[in-house]
C-alpha positions in Angstrom: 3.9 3.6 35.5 5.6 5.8 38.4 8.6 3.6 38.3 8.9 4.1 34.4 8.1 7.6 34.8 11.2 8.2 37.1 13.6 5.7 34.8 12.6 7.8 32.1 12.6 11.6 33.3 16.8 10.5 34.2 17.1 9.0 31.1 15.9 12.4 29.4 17.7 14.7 31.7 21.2 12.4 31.3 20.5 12.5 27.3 19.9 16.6 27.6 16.2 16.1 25.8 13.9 18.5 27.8 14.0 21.0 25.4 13.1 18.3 22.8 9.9 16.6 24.8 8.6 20.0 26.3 9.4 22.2 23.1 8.3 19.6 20.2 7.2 16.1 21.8 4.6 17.4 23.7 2.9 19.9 21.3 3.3 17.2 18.6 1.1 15.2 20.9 -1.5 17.8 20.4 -1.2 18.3 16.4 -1.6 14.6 15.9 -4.7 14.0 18.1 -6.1 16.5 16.0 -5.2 15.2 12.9 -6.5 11.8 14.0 -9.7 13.3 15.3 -10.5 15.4 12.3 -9.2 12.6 9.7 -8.6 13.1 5.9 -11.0 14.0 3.4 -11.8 11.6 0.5 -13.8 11.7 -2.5 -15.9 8.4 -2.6 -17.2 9.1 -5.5 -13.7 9.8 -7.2 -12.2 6.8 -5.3 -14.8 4.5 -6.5 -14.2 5.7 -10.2 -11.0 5.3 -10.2 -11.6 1.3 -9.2 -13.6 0.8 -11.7 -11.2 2.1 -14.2 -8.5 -0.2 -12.5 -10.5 -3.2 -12.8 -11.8 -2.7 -16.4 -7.8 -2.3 -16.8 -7.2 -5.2 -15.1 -9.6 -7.4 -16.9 -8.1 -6.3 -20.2 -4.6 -7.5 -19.1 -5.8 -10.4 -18.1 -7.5 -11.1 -21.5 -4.4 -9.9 -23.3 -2.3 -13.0 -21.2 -5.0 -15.3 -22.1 -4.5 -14.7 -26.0 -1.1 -15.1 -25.4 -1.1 -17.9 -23.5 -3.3 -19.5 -26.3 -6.0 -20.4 -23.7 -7.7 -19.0 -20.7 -5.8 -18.3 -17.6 -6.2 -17.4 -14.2 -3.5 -14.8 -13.9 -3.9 -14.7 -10.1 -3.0 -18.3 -9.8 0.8 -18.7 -9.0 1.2 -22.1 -10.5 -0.5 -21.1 -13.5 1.3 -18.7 -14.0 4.3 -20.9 -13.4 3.3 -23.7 -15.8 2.3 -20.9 -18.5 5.9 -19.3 -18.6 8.2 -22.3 -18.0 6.2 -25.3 -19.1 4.1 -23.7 -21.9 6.3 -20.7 -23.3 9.8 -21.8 -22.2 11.0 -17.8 -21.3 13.7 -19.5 -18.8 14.1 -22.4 -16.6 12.0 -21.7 -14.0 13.4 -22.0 -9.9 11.0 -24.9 -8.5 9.2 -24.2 -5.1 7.3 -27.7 -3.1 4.0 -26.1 -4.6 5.7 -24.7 -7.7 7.1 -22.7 -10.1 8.3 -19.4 -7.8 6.8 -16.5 -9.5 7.1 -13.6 -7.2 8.2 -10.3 -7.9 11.8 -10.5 -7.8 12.3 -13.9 -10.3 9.2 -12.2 -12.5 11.9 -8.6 -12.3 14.8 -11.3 -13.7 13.3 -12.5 -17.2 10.6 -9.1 -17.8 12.8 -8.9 -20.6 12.8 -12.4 -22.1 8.5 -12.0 -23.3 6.2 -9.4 -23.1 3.8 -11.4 -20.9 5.5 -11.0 -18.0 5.5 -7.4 -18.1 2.1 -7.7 -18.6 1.7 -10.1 -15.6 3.8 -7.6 -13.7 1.3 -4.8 -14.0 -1.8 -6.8 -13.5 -0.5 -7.8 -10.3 0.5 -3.9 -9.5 -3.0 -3.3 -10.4 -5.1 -6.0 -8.2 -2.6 -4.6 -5.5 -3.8 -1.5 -5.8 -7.4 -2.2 -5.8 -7.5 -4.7 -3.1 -5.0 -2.8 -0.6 -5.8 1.0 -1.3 -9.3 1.6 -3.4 -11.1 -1.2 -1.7 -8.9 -1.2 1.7 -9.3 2.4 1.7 -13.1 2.5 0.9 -13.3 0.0 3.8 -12.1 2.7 6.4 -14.2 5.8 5.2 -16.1 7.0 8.5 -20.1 6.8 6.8 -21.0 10.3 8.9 -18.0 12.3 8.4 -16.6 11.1 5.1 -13.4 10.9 5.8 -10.2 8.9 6.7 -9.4 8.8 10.7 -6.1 6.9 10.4 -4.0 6.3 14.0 -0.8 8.3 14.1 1.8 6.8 16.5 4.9 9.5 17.9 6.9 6.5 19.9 6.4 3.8 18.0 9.2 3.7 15.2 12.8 3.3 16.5 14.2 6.0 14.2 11.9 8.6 15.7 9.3 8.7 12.7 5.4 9.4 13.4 4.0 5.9 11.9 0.1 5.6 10.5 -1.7 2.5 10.8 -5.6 1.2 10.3 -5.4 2.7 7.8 -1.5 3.3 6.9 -1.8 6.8 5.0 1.9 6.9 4.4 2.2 3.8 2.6 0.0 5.1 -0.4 1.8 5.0 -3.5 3.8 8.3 -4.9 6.3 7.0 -7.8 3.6 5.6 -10.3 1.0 7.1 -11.8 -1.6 5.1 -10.6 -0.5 5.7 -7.1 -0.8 9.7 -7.7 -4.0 8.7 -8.7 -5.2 7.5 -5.6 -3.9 10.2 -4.0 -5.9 12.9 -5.8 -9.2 11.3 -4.3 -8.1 13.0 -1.4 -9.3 16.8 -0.7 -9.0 19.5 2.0 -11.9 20.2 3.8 -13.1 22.9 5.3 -14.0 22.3 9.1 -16.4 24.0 10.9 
């Protein structure tokens, strides 16, 4: 560490960043212990309402794609999914994977506009995402005592300089859809003692 320590005290004084580590590195240090410490208020009771909207929404999508499909269907299952808009409805000639039909985001994106089922296939999987990565994912992480979120914030991680947040990743939480805003209104400021 002492060699590393030298290498890197030159490497600061050659690149004319003291004022930079001693004026906002280091202080940053202490904002974002804090921060980490203290963690992020969330309303379980809010969070945990909103799921259950999103999965009675869910449900009713996948119902919806059932009628359509003229049977039942598991809309999480790829190659259902796959057999149901190339084989059974014929929307496009579907781009054959070793397992499959491919029926990711981007080729679902490229006929959205050929059949109203795949927008609806396109929001139930926006929805599941949501519920399994941020209501459930984020339920997971609530600290029992405190009640809130203590997410890790990394300073040197990111090559661009950025503060990063993992376990959980609070800046990956969803601002351009509705639903996204949604999950973030669970979270409230807290007064600490």
């Amino acid at each position: 560490i002492y060699i590393l320590k030298k290498s890197q005290e030159e490497s600061i004084k050659e690149n004319k960043q003291e004022r930079l580590l001693e004026e906002i590195e280091i202080p940053l240090i202490y904002v974002l212990a804090d921060m980490q410490y203290k963690g992020m208020f969330v309303d379980e009771e809010e969070l945990s309402a909103f799921g259950d909207r999103l999965k009675e929404k869910s449900k009713k999508i996948e119902e919806k794609i059932s009628e359509i499909a003229g049977h039942e269907i598991n809309v999480s299952s790829p190659k259902q999914i796959g057999e149901l808009l190339f084989e059974e409805l014929k929307i496009a000639k579907g781009k054959k994977t070793k397992t499959g039909y491919s029926t990711g985001f981007d080729e679902l994106k490229k006929i959205e506009k050929n059949h109203e089922v795949v927008g609806y296939i396109l929001e139930y999987r926006e929805i599941n995402k949501l519920i399994s990565t941020y209501v459930e994912g984020l339920n997971s992480c609530i600290n029992s005592i405190t009640v809130n979120i203590n997410s890790e914030f990394k300073q040197t991680v990111t090559a661009t300089g950025r503060i990063s947040s993992v376990d959980p990743n609070m800046q990956n939480i969803p601002t351009r859809t509705e639903l996204g805003q949604e999950i973030r209104k669970c979270f409230k400021p807290q007064n600490y003692v």
